[in-house]
C-alpha positions as CSV (number, residue, x, y, z in Angstrom):
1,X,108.7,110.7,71.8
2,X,112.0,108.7,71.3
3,X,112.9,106.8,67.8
4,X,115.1,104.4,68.1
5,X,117.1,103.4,65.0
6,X,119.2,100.1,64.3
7,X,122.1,100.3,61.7
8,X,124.9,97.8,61.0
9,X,123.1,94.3,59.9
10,X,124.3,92.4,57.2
11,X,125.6,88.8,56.1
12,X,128.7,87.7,57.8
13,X,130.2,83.9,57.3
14,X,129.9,81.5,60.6
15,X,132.9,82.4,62.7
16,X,132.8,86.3,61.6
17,X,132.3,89.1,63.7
18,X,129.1,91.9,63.3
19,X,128.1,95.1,65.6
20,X,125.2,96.5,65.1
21,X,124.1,99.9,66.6
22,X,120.8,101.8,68.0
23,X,120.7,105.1,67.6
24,X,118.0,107.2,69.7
25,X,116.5,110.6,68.5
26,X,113.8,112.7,69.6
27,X,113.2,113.6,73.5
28,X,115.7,111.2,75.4
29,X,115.7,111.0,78.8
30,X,118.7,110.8,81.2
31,X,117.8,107.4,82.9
32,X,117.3,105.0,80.2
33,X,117.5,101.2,79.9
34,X,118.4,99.8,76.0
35,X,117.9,96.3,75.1
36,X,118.3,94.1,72.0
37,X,116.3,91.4,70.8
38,X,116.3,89.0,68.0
39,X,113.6,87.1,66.3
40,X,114.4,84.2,63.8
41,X,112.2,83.2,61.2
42,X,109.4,80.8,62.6
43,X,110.5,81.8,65.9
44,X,109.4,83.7,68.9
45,X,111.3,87.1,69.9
46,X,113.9,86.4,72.2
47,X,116.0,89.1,74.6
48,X,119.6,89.4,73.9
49,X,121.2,91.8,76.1
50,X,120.4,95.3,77.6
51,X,122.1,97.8,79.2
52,X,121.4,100.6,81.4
53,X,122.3,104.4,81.9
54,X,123.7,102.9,84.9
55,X,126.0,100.7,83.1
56,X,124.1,97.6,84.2
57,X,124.5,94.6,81.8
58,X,122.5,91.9,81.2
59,X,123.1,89.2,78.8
60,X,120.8,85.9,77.3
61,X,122.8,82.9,78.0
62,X,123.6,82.4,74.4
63,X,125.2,85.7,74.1
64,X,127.8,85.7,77.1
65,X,131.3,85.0,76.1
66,X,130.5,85.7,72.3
67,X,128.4,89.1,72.3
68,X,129.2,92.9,74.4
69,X,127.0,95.5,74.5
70,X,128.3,98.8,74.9
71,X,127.8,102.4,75.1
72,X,129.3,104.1,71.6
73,X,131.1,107.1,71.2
74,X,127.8,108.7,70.1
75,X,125.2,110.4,72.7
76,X,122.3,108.3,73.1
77,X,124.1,105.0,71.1
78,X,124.3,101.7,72.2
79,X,126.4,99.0,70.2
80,X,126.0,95.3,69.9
81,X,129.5,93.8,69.1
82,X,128.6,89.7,68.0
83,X,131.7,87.7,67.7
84,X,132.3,84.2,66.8
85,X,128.4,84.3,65.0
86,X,126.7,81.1,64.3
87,X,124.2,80.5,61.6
88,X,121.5,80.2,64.6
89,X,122.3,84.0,65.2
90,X,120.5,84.5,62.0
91,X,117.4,86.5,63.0
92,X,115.9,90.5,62.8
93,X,117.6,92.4,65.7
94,X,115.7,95.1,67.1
95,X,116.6,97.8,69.5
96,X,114.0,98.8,72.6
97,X,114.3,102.2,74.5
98,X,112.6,102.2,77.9
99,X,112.7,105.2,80.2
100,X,109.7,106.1,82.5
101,X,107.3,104.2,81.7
102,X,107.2,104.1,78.1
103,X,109.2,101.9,75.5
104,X,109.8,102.4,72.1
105,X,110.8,100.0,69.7
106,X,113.4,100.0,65.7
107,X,112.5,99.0,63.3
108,X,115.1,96.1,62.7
109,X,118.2,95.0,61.1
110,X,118.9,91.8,59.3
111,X,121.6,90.0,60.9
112,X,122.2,86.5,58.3
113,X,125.2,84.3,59.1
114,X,126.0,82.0,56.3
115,X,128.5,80.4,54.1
């Protein structure tokens, strides 16, 4: 069993500059693929990026240019660094962990952009 944990949401003005991070506990494995996604309100959940143990990146076309996803300086964390955030970034971003064939989802962190 892995739990993964977002931190780091908040409000930000349009134009700021947010990372959020997952945080996974429990039984890890080595090979691992981490993804973010976002859902707005009214909206369907969309993917934002994901990374892999490998270091393979993959980012929505919304994100490249404006958001990185990274490793952190923590074992088994993953960081989402947004820059230049709009108020459509608004939305609950939530972390998945896949490894094998099982995936495990946060709970969430409110990301709001506004003035």
């Amino acid at each position: 069993q892995v739990t993964p944990a977002e931190s780091g949401g908040g409000l930000v003005q349009p134009g700021g500059s947010l990372r959020v991070s997952c945080t996974a506990s429990g039984n890890v494995d080595s090979t691992y693929v981490r993804a973010w996604y976002r859902q707005a309100p009214g909206k369907q959940p969309e993917f934002v990026a994901s990374i892999s143990t490998g270091n393979s990146i993959t980012y929505a076309d919304f994100a490249k240019g404006r958001f990185t996803i990274s490793r952190g300086n923590v074992k088994n964390r993953v960081d989402l660094q947004m820059t230049n955030l709009k108020t459509d970034d608004t939305a609950v971003y939530s972390c998945r962990h896949s490894e094998s064939r099982e995936t495990f989802w946060g709970q969430g962190t409110q990301v709001t952009v506004s003035s």
